[in-house]
N, C-alpha and C positions, 0 to 999 in steps of 0.2 A: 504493500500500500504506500502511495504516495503521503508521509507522515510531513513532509514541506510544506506539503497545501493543505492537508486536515488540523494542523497546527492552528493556523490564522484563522480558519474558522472555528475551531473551539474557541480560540481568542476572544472571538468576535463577541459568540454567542455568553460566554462570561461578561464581558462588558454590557451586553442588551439584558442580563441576569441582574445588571447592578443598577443599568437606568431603572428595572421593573421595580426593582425596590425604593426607590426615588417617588417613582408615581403611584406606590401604593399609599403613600402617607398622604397623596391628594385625591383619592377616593373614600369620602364620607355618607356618601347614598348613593342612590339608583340613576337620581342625574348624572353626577360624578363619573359613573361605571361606563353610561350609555350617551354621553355625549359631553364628555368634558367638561361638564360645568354649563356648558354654553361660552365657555373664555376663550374659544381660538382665536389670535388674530393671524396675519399673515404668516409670520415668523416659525410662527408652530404647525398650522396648516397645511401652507404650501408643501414642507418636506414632504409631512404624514400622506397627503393625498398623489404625490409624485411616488412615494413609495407603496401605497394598497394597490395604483393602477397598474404598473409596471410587477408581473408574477410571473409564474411560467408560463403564461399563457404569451405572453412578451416575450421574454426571453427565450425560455425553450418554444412555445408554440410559433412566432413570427421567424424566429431561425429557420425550425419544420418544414412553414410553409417553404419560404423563401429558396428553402433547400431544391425544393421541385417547381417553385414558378417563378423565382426572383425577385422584384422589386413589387410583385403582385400579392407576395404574404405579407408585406405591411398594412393590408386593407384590415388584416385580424384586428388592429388597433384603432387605424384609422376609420373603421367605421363605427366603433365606441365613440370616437371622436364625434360625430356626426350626429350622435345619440346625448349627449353630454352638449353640444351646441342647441338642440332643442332645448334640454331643459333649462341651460342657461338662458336662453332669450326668453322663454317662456315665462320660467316657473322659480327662478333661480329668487329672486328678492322677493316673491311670494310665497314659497315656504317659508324662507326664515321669519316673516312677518306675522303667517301662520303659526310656526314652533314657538315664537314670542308670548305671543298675543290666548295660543288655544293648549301651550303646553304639549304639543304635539311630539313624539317621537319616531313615531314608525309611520310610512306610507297607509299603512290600513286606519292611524288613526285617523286621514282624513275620509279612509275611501267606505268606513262606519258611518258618519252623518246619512251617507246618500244611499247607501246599500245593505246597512244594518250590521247586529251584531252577526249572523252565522259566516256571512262576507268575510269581515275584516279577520274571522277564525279561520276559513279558508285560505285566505291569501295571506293571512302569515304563516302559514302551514307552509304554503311554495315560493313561499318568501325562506324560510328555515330550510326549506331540499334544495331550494336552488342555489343558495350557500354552501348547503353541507359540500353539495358536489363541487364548488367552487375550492371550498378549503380541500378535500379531496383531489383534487387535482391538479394543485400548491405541492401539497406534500408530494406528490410522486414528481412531480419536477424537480423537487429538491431532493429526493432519492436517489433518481436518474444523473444528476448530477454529481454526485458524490462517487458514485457507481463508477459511474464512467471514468470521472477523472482519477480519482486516486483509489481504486479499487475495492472502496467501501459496500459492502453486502448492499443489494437496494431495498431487500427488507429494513434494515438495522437504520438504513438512511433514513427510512422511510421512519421508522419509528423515532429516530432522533430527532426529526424535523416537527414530527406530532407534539413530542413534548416538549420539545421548547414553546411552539406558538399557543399549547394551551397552560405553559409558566403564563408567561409574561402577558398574554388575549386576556386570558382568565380568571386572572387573579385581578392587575392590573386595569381591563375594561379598554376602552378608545384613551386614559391617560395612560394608561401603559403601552398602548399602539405608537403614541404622539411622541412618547418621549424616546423610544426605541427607534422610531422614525427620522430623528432627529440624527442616528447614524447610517439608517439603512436608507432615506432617501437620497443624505448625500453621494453614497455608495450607488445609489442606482444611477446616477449623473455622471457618473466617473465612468463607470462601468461600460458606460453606452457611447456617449458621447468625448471620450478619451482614448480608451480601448481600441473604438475601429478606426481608428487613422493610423495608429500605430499599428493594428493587425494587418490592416489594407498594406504600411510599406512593408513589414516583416514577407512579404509572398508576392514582393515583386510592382510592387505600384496596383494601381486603378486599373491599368492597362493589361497589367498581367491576370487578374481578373476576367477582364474584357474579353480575354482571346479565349480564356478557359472553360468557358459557361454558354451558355445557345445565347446566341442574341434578344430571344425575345423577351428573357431575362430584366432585361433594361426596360421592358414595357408595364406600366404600373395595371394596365389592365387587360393583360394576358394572364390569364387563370389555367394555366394546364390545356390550352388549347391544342389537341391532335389535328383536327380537320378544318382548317380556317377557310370562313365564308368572306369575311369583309379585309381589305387588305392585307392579302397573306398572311395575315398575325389572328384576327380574331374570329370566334365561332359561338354555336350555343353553349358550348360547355363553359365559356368564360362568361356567358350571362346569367349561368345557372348558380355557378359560383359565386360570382359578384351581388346575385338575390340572394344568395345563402348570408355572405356577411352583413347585407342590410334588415334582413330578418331576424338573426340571431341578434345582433348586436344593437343596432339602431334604436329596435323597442327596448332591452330590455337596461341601453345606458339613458334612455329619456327620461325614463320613472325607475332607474336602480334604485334601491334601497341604501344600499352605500352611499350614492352620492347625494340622497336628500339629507341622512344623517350627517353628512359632515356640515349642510346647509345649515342645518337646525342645529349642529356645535358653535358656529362663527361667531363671536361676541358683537355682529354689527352687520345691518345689511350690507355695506361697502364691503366689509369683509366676505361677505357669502359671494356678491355678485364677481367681486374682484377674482375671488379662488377659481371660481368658475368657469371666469374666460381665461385665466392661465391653462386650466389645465386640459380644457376645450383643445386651446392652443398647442399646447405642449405635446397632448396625446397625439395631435397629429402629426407631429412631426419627429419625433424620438424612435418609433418606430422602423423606419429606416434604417438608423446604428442598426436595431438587432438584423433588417434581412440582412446587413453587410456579414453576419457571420454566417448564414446561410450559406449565403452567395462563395462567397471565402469554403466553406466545407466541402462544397459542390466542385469548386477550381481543385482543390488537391486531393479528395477522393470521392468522385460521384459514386461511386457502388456501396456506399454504407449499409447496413441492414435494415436500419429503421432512419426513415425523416426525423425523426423526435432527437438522433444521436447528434447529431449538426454540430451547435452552438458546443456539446460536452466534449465531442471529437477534436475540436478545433483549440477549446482550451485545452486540452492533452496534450495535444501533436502539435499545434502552429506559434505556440506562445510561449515565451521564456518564462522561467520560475517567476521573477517578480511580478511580470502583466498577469501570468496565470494567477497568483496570489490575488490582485488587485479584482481581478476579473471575477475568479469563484468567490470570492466576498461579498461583490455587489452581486453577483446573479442566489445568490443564498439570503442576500439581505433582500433583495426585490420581493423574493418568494416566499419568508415567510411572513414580511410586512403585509402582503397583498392575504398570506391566509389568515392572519391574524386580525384585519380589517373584514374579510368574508367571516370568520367567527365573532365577532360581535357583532355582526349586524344577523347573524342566523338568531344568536341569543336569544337578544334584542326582541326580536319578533316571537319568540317562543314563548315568554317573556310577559310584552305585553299583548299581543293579541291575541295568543290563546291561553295562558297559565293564568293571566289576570281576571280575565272574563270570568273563571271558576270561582277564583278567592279576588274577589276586590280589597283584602285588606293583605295583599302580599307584599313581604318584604322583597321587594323586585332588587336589593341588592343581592341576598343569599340569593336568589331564585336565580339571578342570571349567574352567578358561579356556576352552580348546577348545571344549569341549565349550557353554561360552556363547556364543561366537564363533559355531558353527554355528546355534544353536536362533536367534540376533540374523538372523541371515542366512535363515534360509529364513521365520522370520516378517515379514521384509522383503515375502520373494517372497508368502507366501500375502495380505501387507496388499495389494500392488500390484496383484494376479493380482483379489480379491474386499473390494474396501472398504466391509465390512457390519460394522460394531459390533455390533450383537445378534445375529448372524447367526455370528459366531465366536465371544463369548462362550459362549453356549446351544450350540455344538458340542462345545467343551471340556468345558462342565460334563455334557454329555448320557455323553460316553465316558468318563466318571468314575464317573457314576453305575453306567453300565450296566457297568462293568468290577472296580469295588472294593466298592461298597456292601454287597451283600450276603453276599459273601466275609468280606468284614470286620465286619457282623451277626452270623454264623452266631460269629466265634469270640466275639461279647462275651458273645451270649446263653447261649453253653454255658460262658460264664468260665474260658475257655481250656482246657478239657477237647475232646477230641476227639466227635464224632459222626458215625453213620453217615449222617446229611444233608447232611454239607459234606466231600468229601472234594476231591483235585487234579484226578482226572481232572473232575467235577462242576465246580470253580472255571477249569480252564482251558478247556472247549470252552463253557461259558456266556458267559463275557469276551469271548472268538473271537467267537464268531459273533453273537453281542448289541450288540458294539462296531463289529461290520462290519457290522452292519443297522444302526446309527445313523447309521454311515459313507454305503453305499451309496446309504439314504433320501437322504440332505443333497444327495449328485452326484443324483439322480433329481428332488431338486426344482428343483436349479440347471440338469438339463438340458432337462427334460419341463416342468415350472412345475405344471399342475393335469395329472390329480388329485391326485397325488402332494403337493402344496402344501397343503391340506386338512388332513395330520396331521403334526407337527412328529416328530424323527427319536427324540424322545425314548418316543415313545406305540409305537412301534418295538422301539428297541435292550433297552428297560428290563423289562417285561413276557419278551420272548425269553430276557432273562438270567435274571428271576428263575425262570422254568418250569424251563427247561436245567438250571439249576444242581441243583434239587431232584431232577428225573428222573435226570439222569444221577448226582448221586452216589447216589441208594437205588440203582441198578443197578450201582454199584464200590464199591471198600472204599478205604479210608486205611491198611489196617493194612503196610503197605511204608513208610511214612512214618513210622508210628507205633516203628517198630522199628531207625529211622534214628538212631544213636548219635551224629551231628551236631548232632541236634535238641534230643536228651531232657536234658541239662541245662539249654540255653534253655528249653523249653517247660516244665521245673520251674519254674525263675524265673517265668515268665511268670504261671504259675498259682498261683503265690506272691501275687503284685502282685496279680491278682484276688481271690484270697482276705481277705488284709489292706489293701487297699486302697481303702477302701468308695469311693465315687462321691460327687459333689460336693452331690448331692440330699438323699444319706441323712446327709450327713457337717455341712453346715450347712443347712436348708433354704431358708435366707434365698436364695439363689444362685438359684433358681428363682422363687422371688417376686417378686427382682428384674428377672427377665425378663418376668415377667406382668404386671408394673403396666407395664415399657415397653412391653408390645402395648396396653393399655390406653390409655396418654397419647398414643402415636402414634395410635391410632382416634378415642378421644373425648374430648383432651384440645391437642391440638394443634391441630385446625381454629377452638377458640373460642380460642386464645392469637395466631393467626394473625389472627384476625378483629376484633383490636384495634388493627391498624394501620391 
């Protein structure tokens, strides 16, 4: 075993051992656990949320891609990106004012006023799996990596990476995330954007690259196309694909649960709207560093056995001790920042909208320990039982999509006025059975493989939902809900906040701009700053 590079990451993981203990002294209740206080400002923020987005799904999964399509497996991110720019312009200074103002914590406690209590039980239910699977498939990236590199068992990896994120998730809450973040963000910025310039000259410049990889590589939207219809380059399979990352991702970063949480942490709405367009921004552009290793794995050995080995191979083989050091640091601090942000927001939901609903007098501090303790443990079980990094990312996000998205549409579009298009019954048997066709898909392709293997669980769950939801509510009313005197002075406020609270678009336009020029400099701006190394 490579004990040179296992070294600095025990290091590491000792030091994020001693921030935890730091931030346990600043968790005194269930706000504390689950949303910092509400005190973030930039300073704290920023790291935290540069570090939950960037996981293995980044690292190892955008390598993966890239490995087989090139500069086409950065859409993995880049289309979060695009999902995080909705809710920014939207919703971004409307939550927070909401989490102010209604005490809000979790997505379903808004999506209760309008769809009831069995609702907001369900969708924190797949709010909780669609995490579990997220933190699941964290740890087997940070398994696979250890593995690979320094010969570490990837069971063993796999269970070391468990129990550090559920020390520090755990015990600690989102201040224990924030303060941990505070080294494994900046490591993800090193890691990414330091790394591939120096890995790009280590194999010969940009050019040696160039020569060693298919050309169409270089095209951001060539998805694996064999059979090209439209200028030699493109066909349906790259349309099929490129709907796959806008489905998966798009709905399920508009209304994630992470990202409203960290909204409802911000000590100030400049704070929440400001994080937002950073990291709108950010996310689209960062991703690029990871295909560069991809791409890099591909020039010095295309016949790998698995896509997934890419980014692990490269740190092995292409990287001297000290970049490999630097490199498996941040790519272990990425991954278990990102799983230990997917664990508290599983909690979180477990938490309050279904544990609570039974005991209204629950100590929601012990209860989310618990309650992290379990979500740690059976993510153990589903990483050990199926050690597929994209393969549980895209699960998670597929029952988000298909269980919150357009629930949570229906109330922005009507600016939280009621409609006879979105009522509970319409919101809860759409969820069910849209969530359980995503479900069912995923086992039909793990047990049967083709044909079922052909269309991802997403092309599924997500369509069933959006049909369900429209038929079944024009066939029911909401007005039992509407006349629910539990509701109606929330749902005033509510419609307050949308009234005087314009959106981030109308309110400075600059905030959308700024996301436009980063899709911009990540398409055609980045491959020529790349190409001068």
């Amino acid at each position: 075993m490579r004990w040179d590079l296992i070294i600095p990451v025990l290091l590491m993981y000792a030091g994020v051992a001693v921030l935890t203990s730091v931030a346990l002294r600043r968790v005194r209740d269930s706000l504390d656990y689950m949303l910092a206080g509400r005190q973030l400002g930039y300073g704290l923020v920023i790291p935290h949320i540069i570090g939950a987005f960037f996981g293995a799904g980044s690292t190892i999964g955008v390598s993966a891609l890239a490995y087989i399509w090139g500069f086409g497996g950065s859409w993995y991110n880049m289309a979060e990106a695009l999902g995080l720019w909705i809710l920014m312009a939207f919703m971004a200074r409307r939550f927070w004012h909401l989490g102010k103002r209604l005490n809000f914590v979790t997505l379903p406690d808004l999506l209760e006023s309008y769809y009831g209590k069995g609702f907001k039980a369900i969708t924190g239910l797949f709010i909780a799996l669609g995490y579990m699977s997220w933190v699941a498939g964290q740890i087997v990236g940070g398994g696979r990596v250890l593995q690979t590199i320094t010969g570490f068992p990837l069971v063993w990896g796999i269970i070391l990476a468990t129990a550090l994120v559920g020390f520090y998730a755990g015990f600690g809450g989102l201040w224990g995330s924030v303060f941990a973040d505070l080294v494994f963000g900046s490591l993800t910025v090193i890691g990414a954007v330091v790394i591939a310039p120096v890995l790009i000259s280590q194999v010969g410049g940009w050019s040696g690259i160039v020569s060693r990889v298919p050309a169409n590589y270089l095209h951001f939207f060539w998805l694996g196309e064999k059979n090209p219809i439209w200028g030699g380059i493109y066909g349906w399979t790259s349309v099929k694909w490129f709907i796959w990352y806008l489905m998966v991702f798009v709905p399920a970063f508009a209304i994630g649960q992470l990202n409203i949480q960290r909204i409802y942490a911000c000590k100030s709405e400049k704070v929440a709207a400001g994080m937002s367009t950073f990291i709108s921004a950010y996310v689209m552009i960062q991703p690029v560093f990871f295909a560069v290793f991809g791409m890099v794995a591909f020039a010095l050995n295309p016949n790998l056995p698995s896509k997934d080995a890419a980014a692990p191979w490269v740190m092995a083989n292409a990287m001297s001790t000290p970049v490999a050091v630097v490199f498996l640091c941040s790519v272990m601090a990425t991954i278990l920042s990102c799983a230990a942000a997917g664990l508290n927001v599983s909690s979180s939901s477990l938490v309050r909208d279904i544990w609570r609903q039974k005991n209204p007098n629950l100590d929601e501090l012990k209860a989310g320990r618990i309650a992290s303790l379990g979500v740690t443990l059976l993510s153990l079980v589903l990483a050990l039982a199926l050690p597929d990094v994209v393969g549980w990312l895209a699960l998670g996000f597929t029952l988000m999509s298909c269980s919150l998205f357009i629930p949570t549409a229906a109330i922005v579009v009507a600016k939280g006025r009621f409609t006879k298009w979105a009522t509970p019954k319409g919101a809860i048997w759409s969820s069910l059975i849209g969530g359980g066709a995503a479900i069912l898909w995923k086992v039909l392709i793990q047990v049967y493989g083709m044909p079922f293997k052909n269309w991802d669980p997403v092309f599924i769950g997500l369509p069933t939902s959006v049909v369900l939801f429209f038929i079944i509510s024009a066939m029911t009313s909401n007005e039992k809900i509407q006349a629910n005197e539990t509701y109606k002075a929330r749902i005033k406020t509510i419609q307050e906040v949308f009234d005087e609270v314009r959106p981030c678009f109308a309110f400075e336009g600059k905030d959308s701009l700024i996301v436009l020029a980063s899709i911009f400099v990540a398409i055609f701006v980045m491959p020529k700053v790349l190409a001068l190394f």
